[in-house]
Residue frames as a rotation matrix with the C-alpha (Angstrom) as fourth column:
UNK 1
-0.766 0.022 -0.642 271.21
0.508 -0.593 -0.626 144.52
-0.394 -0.805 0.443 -71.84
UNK 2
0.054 0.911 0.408 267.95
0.841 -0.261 0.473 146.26
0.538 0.318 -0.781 -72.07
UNK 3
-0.838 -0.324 -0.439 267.51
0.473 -0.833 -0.288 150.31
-0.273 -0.449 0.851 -71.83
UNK 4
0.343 0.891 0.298 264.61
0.904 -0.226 -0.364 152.60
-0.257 0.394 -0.883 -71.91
UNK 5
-0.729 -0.664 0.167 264.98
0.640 -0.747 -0.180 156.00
0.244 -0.024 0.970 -73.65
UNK 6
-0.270 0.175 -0.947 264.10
0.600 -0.738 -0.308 159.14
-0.753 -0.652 0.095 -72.50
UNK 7
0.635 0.534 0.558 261.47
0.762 -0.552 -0.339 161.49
0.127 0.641 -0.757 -74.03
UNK 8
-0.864 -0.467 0.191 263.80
0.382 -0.852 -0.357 164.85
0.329 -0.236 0.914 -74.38
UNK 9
-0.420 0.411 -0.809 262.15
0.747 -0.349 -0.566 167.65
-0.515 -0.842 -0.161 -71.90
UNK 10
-0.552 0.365 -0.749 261.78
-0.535 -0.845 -0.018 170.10
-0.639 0.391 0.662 -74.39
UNK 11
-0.874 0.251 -0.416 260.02
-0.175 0.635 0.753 167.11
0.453 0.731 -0.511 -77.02
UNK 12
0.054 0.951 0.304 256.22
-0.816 0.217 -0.536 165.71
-0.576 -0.219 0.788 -77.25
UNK 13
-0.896 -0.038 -0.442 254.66
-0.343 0.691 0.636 162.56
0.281 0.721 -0.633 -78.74
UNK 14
0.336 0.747 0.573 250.87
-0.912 0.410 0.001 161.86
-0.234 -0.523 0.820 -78.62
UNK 15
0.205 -0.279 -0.938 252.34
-0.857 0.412 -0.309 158.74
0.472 0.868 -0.155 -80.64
UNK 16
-0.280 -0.615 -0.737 254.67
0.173 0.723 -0.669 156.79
0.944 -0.315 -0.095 -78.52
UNK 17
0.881 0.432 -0.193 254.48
0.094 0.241 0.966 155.48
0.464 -0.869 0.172 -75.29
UNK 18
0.758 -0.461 0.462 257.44
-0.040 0.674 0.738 153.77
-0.651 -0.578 0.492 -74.49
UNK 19
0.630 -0.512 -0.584 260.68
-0.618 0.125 -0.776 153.13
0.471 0.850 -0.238 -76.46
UNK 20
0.377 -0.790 0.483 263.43
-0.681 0.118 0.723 150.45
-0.628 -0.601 -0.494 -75.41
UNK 21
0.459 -0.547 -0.700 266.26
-0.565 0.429 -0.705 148.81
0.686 0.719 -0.112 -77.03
UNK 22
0.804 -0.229 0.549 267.99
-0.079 0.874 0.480 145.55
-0.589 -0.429 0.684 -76.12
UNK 23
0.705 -0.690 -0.165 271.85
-0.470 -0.280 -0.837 145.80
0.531 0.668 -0.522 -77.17
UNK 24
0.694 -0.407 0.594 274.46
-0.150 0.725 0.672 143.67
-0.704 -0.556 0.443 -76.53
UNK 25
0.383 -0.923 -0.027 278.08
-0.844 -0.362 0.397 142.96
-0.376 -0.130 -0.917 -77.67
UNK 26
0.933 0.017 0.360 278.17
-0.019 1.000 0.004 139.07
-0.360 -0.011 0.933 -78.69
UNK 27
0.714 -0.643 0.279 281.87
0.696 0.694 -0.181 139.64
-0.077 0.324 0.943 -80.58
UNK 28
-0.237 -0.506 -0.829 284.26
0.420 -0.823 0.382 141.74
-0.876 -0.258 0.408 -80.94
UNK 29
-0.841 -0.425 0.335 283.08
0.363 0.016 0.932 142.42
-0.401 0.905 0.141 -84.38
UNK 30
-0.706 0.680 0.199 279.74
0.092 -0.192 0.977 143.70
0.703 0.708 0.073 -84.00
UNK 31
-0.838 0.546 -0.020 276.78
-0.143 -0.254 -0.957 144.65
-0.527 -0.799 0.291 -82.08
UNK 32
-0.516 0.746 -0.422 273.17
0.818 0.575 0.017 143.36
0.255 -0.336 -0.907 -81.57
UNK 33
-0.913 0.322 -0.251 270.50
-0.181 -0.871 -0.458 146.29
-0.365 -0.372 0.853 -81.79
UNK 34
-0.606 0.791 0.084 267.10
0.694 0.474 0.542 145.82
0.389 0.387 -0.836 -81.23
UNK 35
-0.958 0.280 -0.058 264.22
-0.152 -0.671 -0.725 148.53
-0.242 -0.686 0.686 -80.68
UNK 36
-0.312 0.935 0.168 260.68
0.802 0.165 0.574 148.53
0.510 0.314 -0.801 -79.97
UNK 37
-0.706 0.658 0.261 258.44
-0.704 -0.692 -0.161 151.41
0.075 -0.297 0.952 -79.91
UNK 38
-0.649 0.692 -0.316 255.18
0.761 0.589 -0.274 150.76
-0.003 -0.419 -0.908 -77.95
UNK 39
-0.569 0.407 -0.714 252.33
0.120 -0.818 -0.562 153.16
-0.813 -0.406 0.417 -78.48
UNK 40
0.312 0.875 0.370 249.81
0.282 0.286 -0.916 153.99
-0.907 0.390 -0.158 -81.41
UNK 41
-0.577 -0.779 0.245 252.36
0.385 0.005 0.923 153.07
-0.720 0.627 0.297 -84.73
UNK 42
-0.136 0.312 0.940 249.75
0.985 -0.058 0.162 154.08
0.105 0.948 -0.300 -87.11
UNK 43
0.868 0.294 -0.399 250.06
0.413 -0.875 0.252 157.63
-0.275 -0.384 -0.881 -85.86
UNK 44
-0.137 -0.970 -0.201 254.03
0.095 -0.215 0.972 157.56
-0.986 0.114 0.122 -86.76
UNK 45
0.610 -0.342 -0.715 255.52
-0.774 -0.063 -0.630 157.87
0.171 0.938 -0.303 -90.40
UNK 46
0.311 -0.789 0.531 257.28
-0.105 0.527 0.844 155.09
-0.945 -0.318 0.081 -90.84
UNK 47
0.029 0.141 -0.990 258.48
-0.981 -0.188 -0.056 154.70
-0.194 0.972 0.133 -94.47
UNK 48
0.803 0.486 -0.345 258.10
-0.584 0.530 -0.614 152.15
-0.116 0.695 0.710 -96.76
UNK 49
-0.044 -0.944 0.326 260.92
0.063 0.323 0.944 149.52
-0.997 0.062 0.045 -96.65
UNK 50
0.788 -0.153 -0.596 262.70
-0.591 -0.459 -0.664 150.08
-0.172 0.875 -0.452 -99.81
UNK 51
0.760 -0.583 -0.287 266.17
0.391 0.763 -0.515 147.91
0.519 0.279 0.808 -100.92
UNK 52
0.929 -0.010 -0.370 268.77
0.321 -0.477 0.818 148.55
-0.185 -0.879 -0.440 -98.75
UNK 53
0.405 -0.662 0.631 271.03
0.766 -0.131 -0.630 151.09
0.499 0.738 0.454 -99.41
UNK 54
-0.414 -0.605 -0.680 273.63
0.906 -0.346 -0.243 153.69
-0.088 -0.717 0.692 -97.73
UNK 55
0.170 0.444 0.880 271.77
0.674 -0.703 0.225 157.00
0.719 0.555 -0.419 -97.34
UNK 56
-0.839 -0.413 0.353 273.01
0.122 -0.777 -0.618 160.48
0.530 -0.475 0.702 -95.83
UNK 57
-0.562 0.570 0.599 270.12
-0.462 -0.817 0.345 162.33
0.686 -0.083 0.723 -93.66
UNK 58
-0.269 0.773 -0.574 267.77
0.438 0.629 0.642 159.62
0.858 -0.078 -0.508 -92.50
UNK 59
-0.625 0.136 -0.769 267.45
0.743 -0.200 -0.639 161.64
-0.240 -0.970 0.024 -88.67
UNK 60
-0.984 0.167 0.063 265.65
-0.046 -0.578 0.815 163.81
0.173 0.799 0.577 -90.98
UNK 61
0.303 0.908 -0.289 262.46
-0.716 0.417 0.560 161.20
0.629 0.037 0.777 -90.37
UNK 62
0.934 0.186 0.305 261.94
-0.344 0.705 0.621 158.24
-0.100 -0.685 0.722 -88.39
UNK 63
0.443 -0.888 -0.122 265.23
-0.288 -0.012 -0.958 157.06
0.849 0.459 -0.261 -87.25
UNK 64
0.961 0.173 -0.214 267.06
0.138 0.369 0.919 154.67
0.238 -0.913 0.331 -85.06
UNK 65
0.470 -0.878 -0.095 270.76
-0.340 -0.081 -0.937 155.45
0.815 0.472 -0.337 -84.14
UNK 66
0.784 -0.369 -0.500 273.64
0.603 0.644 0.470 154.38
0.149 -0.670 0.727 -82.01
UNK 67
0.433 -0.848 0.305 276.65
-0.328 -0.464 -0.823 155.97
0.839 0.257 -0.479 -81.22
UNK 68
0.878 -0.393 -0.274 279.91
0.478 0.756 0.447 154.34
0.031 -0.523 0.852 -79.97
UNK 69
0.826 -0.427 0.369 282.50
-0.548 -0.762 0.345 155.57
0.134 -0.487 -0.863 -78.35
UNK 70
0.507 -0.527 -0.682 285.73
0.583 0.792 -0.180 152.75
0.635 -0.307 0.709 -78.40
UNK 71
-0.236 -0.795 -0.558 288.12
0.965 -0.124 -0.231 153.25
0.115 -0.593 0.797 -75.05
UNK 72
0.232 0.241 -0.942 288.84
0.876 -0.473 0.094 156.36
-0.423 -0.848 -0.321 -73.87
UNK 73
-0.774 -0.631 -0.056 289.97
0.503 -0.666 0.550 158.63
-0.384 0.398 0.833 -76.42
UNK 74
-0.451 0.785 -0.425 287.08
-0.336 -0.590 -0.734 161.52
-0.827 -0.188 0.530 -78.20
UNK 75
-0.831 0.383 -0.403 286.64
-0.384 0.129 0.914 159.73
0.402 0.915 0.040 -81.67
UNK 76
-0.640 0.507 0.577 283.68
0.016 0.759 -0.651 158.03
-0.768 -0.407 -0.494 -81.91
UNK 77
-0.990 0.098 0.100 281.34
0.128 0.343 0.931 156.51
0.057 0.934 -0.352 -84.50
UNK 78
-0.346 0.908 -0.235 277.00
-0.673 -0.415 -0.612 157.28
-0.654 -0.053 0.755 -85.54
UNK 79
-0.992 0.072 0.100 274.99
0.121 0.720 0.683 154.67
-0.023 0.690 -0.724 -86.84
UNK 80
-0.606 0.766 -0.215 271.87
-0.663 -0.635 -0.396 155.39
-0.440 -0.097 0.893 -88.47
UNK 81
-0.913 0.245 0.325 269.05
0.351 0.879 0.324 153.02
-0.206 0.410 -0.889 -89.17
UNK 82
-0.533 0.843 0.064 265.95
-0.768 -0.451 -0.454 153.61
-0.354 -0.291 0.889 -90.74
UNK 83
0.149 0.877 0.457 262.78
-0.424 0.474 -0.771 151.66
-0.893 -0.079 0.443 -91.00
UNK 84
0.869 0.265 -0.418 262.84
-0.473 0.194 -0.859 151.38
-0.147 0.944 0.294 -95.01
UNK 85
0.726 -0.683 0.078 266.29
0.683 0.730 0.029 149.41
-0.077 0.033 0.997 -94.28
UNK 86
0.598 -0.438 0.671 268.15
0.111 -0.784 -0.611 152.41
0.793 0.440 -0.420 -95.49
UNK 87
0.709 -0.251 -0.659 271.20
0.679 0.498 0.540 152.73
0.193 -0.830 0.523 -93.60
UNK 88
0.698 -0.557 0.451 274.18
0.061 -0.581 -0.812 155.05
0.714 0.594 -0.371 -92.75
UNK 89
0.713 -0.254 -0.654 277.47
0.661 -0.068 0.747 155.22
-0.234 -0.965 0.120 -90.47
UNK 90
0.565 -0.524 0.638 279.98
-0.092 -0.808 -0.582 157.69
0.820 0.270 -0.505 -89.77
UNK 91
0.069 -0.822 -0.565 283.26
0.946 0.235 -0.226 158.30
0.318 -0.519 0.793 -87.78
UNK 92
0.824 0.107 0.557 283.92
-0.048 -0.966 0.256 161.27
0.565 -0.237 -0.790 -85.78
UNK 93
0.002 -0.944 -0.331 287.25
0.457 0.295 -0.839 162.30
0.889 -0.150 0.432 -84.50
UNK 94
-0.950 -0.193 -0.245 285.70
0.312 -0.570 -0.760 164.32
0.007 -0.799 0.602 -81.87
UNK 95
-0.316 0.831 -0.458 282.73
0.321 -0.361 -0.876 166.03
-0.893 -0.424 -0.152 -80.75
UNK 96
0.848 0.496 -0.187 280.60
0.142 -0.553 -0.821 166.87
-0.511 0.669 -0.540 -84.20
UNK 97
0.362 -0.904 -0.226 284.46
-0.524 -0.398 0.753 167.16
-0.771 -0.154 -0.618 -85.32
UNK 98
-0.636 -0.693 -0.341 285.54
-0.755 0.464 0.464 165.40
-0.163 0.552 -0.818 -88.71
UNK 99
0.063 0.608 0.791 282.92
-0.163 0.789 -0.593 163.41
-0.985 -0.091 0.149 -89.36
UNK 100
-0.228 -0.519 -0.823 283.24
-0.963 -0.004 0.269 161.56
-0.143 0.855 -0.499 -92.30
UNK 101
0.490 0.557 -0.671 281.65
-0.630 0.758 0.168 157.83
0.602 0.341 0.722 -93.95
UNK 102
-0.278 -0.898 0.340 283.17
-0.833 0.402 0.381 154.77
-0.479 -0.177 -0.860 -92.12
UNK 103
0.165 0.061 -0.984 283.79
-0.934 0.329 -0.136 152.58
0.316 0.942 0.111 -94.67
UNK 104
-0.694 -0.534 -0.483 284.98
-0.412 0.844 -0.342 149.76
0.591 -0.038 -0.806 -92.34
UNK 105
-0.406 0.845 0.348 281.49
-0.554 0.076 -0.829 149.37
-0.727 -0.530 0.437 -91.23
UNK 106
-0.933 0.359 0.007 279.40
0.286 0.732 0.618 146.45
0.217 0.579 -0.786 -93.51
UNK 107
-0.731 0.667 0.144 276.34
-0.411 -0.599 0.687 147.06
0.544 0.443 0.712 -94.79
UNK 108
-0.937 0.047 0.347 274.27
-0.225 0.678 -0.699 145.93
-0.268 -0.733 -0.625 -91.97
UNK 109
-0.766 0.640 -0.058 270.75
0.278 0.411 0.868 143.65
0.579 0.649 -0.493 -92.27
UNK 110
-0.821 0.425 0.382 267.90
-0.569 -0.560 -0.602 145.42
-0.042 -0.712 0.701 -90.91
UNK 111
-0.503 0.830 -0.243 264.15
0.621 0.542 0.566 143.62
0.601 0.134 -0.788 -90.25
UNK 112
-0.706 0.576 0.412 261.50
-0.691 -0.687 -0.224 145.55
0.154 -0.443 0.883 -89.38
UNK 113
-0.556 0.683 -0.473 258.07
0.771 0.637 0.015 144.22
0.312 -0.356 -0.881 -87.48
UNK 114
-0.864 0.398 0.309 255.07
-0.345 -0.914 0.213 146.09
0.367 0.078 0.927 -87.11
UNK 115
-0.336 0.829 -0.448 251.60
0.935 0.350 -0.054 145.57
0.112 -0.437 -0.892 -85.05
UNK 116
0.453 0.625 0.636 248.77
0.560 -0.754 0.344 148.17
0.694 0.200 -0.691 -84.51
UNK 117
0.992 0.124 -0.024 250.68
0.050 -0.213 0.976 148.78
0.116 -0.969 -0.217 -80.69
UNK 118
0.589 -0.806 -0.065 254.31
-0.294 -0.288 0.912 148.27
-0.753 -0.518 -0.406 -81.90
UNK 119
0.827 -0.386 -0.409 257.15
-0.459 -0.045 -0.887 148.96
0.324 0.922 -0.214 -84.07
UNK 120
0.413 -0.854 0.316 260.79
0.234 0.434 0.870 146.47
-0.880 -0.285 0.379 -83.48
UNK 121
0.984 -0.098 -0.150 263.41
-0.164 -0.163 -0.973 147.16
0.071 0.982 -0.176 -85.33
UNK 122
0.783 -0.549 0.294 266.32
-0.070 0.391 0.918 145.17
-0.618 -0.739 0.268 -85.14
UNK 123
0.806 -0.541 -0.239 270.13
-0.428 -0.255 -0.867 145.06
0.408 0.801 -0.437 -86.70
UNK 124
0.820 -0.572 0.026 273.46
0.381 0.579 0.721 143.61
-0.428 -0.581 0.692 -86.31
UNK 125
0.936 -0.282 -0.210 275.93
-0.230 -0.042 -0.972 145.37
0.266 0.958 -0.105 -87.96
UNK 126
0.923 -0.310 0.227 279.29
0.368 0.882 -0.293 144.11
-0.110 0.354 0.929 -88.90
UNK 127
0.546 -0.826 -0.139 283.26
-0.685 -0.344 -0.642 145.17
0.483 0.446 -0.754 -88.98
UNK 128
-0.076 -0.864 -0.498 286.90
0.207 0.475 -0.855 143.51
0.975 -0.168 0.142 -88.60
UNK 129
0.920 0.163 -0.355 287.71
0.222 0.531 0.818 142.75
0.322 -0.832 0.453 -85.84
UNK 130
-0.256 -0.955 -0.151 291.35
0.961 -0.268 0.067 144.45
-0.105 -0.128 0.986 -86.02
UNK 131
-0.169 0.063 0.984 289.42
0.105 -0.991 0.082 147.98
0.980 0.117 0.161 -86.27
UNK 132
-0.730 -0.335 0.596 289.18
-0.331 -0.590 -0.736 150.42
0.599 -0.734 0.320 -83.83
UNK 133
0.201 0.966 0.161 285.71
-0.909 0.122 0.399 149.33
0.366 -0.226 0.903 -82.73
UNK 134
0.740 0.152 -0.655 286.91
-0.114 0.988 0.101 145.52
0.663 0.000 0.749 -82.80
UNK 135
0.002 -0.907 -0.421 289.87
0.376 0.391 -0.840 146.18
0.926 -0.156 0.342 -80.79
UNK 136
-0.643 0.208 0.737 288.41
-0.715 -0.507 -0.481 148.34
0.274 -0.836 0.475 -77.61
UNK 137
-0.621 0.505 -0.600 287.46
0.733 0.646 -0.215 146.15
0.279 -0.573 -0.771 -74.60
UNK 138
-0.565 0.542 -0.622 285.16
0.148 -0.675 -0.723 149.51
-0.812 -0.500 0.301 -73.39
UNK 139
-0.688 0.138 0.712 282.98
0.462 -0.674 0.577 151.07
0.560 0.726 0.400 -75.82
UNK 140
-0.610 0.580 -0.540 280.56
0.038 -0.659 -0.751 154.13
-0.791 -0.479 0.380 -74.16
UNK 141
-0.221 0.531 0.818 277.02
0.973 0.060 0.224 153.95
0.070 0.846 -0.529 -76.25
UNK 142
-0.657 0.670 -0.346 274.63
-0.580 -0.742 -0.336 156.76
-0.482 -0.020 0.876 -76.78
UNK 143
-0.735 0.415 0.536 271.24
0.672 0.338 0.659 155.28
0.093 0.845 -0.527 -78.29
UNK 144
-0.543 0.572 -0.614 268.71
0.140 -0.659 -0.739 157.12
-0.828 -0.488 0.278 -79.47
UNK 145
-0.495 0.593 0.635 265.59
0.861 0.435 0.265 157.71
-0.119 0.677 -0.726 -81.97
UNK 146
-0.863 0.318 -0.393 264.22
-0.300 -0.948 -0.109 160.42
-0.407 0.024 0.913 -83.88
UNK 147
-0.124 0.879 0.460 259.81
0.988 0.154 -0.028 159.30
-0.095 0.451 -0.887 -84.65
UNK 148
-0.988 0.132 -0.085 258.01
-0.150 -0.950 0.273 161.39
-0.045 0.282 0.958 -86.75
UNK 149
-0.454 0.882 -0.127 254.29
-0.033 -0.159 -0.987 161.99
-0.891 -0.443 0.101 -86.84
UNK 150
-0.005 0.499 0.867 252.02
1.000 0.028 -0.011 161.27
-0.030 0.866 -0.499 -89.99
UNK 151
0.886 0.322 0.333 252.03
0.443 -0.799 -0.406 165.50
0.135 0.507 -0.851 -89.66
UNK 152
0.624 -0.730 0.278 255.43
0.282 -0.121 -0.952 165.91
0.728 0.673 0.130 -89.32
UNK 153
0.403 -0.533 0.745 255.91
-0.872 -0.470 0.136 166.55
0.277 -0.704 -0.654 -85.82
UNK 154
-0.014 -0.609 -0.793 259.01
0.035 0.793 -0.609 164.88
0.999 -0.036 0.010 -84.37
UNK 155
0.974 -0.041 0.222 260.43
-0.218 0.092 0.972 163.24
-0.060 -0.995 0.081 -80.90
UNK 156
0.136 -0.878 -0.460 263.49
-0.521 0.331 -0.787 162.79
0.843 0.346 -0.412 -80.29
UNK 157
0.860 0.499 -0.108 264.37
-0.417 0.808 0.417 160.22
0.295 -0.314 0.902 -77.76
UNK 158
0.283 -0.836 -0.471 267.50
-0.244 0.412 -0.878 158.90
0.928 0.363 -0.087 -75.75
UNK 159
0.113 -0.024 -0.993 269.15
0.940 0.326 0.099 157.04
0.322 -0.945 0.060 -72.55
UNK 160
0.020 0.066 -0.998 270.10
0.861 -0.508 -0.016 160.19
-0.508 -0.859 -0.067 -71.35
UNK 161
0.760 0.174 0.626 269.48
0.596 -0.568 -0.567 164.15
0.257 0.804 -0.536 -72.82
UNK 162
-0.828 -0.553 0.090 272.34
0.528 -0.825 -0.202 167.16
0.186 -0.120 0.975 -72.25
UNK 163
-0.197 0.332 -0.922 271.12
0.415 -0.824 -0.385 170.60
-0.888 -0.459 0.024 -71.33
UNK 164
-0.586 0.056 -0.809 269.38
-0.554 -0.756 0.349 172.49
-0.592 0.652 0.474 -74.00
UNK 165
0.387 0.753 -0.532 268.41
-0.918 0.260 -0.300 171.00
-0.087 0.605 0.792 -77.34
UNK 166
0.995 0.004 0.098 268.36
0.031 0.933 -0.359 167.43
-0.093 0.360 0.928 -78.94
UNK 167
0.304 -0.798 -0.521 271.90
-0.936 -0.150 -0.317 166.81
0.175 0.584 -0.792 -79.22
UNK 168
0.991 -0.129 -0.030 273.01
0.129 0.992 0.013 162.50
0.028 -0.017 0.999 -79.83
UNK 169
0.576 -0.815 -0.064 276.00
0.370 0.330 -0.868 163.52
0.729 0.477 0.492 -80.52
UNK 170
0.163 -0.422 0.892 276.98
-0.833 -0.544 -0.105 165.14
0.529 -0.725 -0.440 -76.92
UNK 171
-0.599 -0.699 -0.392 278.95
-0.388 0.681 -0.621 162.88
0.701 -0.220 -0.679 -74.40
UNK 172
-0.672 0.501 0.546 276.33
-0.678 -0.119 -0.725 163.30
-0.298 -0.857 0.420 -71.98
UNK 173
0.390 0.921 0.017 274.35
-0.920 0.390 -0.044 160.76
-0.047 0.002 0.999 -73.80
UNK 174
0.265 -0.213 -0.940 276.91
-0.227 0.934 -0.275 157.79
0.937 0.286 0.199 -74.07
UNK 175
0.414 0.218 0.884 275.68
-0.897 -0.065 0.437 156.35
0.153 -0.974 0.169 -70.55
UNK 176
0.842 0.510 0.177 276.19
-0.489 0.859 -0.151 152.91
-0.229 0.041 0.973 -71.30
UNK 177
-0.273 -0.898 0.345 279.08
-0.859 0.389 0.332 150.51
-0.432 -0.206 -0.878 -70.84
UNK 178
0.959 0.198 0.204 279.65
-0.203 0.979 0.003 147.38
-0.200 -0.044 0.979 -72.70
UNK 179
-0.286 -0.703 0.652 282.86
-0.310 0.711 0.631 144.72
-0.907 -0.022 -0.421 -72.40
């Protein structure tokens, strides 16, 4: 399935055009994220890939993230990817609410790709298939991307925005259904 996101209303970018991600469900064990930014990449920060390694902050800077929702209940889970491979997920028992590493998440393989007109960054990451994640036939997404500017100004970027500021982690962005 293929989604464009949404510049937030209160956000700019002379940078980016365009952003969409192509995500998709192939097992119960894992998911199939791919974004490309379209627009003028040598205007962004992107960092430097770097060995990949779990790392707290990365929405900080350029950043690609997910968030899943399994079934119907309020936990739900924040995966962060950045460019230099660098990676991070978390569990939430609720809204902003207990968050906290999830450890049953595998270190996932990132590849970056890069042209004068676009950035792709693509992942697959990995868990059992008896976790919570592997065992919900629903999951509600949220995706969404934070690009910085070479001076430091950011966008932030998702399928759909709440009222107010930037917030990924409000329900109002997990628009998306996948089986």
């Amino acid at each position: 399935m293929r989604a464009a996101l949404k510049l937030h209303p209160r956000s700019s970018s002379a940078a980016v055009r365009h952003i969409e991600v192509e995500v998709a469900r192939p097992q119960a064990g894992g998911v199939l994220l791919r974004y490309v930014v379209s627009g003028r990449i040598g205007d962004l920060a992107v960092p430097a890939v770097r060995a990949p390694a779990r790392t707290d902050e990365l929405w900080r800077h350029t950043c690609f993230e997910a968030f899943i929702r399994p079934g119907t209940g309020e936990a739900y889970y924040e995966f962060n990817f950045a460019p230099s491979t660098q990676w991070a997920t978390y569990r939430f028992d609720s809204y902003r609410h207990g968050g906290r590493p999830a450890g049953e998440i595998d270190s996932p393989h990132i590849t970056v790709e890069r042209t004068p007109e676009s950035f792709t960054l693509q992942t697959a990451p990995q868990w059992d298939v008896s976790s919570e994640l592997g065992r919900a036939a629903l999951w509600h997404v949220g995706l969404s991307a934070v690009l910085e500017e070479r001076g430091g100004h950011k966008s932030y970027w998702a399928l759909a925005h709440p009222p107010g500021k930037a917030d990924f982690h409000h329900a109002d962005g997990f628009t998306l259904e996948l089986k």
